[in-house]
Every structure is written in C-alpha cells, then in structure tokens.
C-alpha positions as CSV (number, residue, x, y, z in Angstrom):
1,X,-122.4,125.8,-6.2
2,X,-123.5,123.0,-4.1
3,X,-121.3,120.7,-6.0
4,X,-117.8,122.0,-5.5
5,X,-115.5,121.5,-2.8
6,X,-113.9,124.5,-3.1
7,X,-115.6,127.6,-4.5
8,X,-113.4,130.5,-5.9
9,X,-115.7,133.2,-4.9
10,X,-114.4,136.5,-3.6
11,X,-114.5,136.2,-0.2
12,X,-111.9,133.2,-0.8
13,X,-109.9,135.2,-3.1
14,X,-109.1,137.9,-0.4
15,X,-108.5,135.3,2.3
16,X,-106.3,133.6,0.1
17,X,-104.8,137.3,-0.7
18,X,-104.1,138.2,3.1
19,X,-103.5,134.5,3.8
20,X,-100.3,135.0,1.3
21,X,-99.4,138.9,2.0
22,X,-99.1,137.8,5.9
23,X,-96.9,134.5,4.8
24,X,-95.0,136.8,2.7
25,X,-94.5,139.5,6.2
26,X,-93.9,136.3,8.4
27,X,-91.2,135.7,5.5
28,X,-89.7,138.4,5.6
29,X,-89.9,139.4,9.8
30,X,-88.2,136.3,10.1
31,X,-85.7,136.9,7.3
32,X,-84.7,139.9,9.1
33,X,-84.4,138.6,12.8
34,X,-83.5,135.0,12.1
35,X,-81.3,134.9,9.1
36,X,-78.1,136.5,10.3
37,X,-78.2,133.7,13.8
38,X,-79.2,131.1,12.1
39,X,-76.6,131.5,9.2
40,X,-73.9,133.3,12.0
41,X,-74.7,129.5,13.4
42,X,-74.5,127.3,10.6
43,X,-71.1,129.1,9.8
44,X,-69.8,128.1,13.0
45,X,-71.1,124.9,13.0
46,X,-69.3,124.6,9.6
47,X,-65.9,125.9,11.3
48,X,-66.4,124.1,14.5
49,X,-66.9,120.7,12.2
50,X,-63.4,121.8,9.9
51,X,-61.6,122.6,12.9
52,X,-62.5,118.8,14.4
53,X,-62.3,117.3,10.7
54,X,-58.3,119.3,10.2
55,X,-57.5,118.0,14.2
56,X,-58.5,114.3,13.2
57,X,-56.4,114.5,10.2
58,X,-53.5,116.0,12.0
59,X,-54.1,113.3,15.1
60,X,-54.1,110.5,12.3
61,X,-50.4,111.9,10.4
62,X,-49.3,112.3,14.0
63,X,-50.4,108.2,14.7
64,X,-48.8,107.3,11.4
65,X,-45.6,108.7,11.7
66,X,-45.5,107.5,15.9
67,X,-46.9,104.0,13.7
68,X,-43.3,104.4,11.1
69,X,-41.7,105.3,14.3
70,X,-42.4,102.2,16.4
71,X,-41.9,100.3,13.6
72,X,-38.0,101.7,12.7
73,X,-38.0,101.4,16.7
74,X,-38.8,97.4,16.3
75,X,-36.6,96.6,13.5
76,X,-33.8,98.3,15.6
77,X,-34.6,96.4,18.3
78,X,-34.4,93.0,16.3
79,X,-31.3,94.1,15.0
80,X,-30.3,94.6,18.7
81,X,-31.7,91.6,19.6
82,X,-29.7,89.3,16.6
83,X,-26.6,91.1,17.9
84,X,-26.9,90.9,21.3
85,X,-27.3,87.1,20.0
86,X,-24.3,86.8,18.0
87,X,-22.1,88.6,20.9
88,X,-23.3,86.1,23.3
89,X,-22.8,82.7,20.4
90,X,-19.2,83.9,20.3
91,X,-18.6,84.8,23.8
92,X,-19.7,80.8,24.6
93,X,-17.8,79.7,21.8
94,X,-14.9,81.0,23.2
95,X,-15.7,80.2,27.2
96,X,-16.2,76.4,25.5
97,X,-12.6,76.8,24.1
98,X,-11.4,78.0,27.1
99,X,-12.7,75.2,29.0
100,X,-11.8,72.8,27.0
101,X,-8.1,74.1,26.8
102,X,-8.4,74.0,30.7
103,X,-9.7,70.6,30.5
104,X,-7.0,69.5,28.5
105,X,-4.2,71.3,30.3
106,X,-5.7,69.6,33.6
107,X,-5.8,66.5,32.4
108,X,-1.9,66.7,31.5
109,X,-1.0,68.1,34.9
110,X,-2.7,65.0,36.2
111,X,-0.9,62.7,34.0
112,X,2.1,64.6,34.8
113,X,1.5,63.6,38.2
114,X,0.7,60.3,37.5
115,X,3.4,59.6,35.7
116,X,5.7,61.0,38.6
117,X,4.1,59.3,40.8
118,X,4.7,55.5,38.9
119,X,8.3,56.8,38.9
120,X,8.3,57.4,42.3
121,X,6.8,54.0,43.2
122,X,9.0,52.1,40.3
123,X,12.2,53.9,42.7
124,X,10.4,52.7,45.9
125,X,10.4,49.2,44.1
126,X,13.5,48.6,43.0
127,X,14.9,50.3,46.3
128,X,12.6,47.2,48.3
129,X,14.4,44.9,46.0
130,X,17.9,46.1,46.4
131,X,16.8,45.7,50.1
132,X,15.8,42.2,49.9
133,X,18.7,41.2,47.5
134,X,21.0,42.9,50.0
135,X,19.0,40.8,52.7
136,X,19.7,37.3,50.5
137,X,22.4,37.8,50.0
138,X,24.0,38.9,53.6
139,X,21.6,35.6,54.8
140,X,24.0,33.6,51.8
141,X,26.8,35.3,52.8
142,X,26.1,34.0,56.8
143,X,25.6,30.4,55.6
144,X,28.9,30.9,53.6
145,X,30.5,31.8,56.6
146,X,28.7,29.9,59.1
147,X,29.2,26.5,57.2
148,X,32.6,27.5,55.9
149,X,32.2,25.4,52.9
150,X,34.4,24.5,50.5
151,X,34.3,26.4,47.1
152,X,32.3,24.0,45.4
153,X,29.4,24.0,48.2
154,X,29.8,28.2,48.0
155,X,29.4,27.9,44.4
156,X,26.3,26.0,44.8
157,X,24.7,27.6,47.2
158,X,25.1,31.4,45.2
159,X,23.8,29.2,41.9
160,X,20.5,28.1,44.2
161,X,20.3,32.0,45.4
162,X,20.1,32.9,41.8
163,X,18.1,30.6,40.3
164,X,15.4,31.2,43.0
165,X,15.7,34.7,42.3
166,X,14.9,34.0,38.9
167,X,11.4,32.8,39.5
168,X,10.9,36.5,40.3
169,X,9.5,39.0,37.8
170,X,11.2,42.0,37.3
171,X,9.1,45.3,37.1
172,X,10.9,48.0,35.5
C-alpha cells in the first residue's frame, strides 16, 4: 500500500460517501432558498434587458421616420428655395423692363426738350436777324434819304446791301 497515491480503503469510501451526501444537502438547501431569487432575478433581468432592447428599437423607428421627416422637410425647402428664386428672376426681369422703358421714355422727354429748345433758339435767331436786316436796312434807307441820290445811286447802294448780306450764312 505504500505505493499508491490514493488508497480506496474504507475509511475513504465513507468520507467520500458523506463528502457526496452533504454536497448533495448543500444542493439541495440551496435549491430551495436560492433558486426562486436567483431565477425571480434572472427573469427580470431578462425583462428589464427586452424592455431596454423594445425602447431602443422604438427610439430608432422614431429617429427614422424624424430622419424621412427632415428629409421631405429639406426637399420642401429646396423647392421653396428654387421658387423663391424664380419669383425674384422675374420680379428683376420685369424692374429691368421697367427701367429700361423709363429710361427710354426719359430720354424722349429730354429730346423733346431739346428739340424745343433748338426751335426756340432757331426763332430767337431769325428774330436777331430780322432785327439787324430791319437795322440795314433803316441805316440804307438814312443814306437814301440823307444823300438823296438819284435812282441809279439808290439802286446801287440796295445792290451793295444785298450782296454783302449774301456773304452771310443762313441757319434755318
């Protein structure tokens, strides 16, 4: 017997016998206070975890459809936005045509004006020259007189009126 490590004698067998009948009462008193908590426990737990597993799947279907939401909401707004865009394209189209038209009408009323204005100064003219004719021709008129010429010298002396007037350029 010297040899073995372990010896199978009967002293061994009935320690191995109580060793196994207490493991077997430990089993079971523990069975009996421990099971029901422990499992009572891992059932909530289980709950507690499906619970936060069904809220995380409901807070993800809620962030998806606030996602499709925004989304819709974007497109909108570039719609909007193009729009807006197009509204204010044609609204300056049509101030540019409107200043423009004023621009043009403007620009008549000051040719109108312009033109008036030449006439008024082409009357002032000719009205300066009708003076100064009328001027000649009284100062011809007092030399006729003064020299009381013969018709011949009269003649001549209305000829040299004229043809000095005819150095003159006309404006009309």
């Amino acid at each position: 017997m010297e040899g073995y490590v372990i010896m199978l004698d009967q002293q061994t067998l009935i320690q191995v016998a109580i060793q196994i009948i207490n493991t077997c009462i430990l089993c079971f008193a523990l069975s009996k206070l421990l099971y029901k908590p422990v499992t009572n426990f891992l059932n909530a737990r289980k709950e507690r975890i499906a619970e936060q597993i069904d809220s995380a799947e409901a807070r993800l279907s809620e962030a998806e459809a606030l996602k499709a939401e925004y989304e819709n909401k974007l497109k909108d707004i570039e719609t909007e936005k193009n729009s807006i865009l197009e509204k204010a394209r044609a609204q300056a189209d049509i101030n540019s045509r409107q200043i423009i038209s004023d621009a043009r009408t403007e620009a008549e009323n000051i040719h109108t004006r312009a033109m008036t204005d030449i006439k008024r100064e082409e009357e002032k003219a000719k009205d300066e020259i009708k003076k100064q004719i009328i001027e000649v021709s009284s100062l011809v008129s007092g030399k006729f007189i003064a020299a009381k010429m013969t018709e011949e010298e009269q003649n001549k002396l209305v000829d040299d009126a004229i043809s000095g007037l005819e150095g003159v350029e006309w404006q009309a």
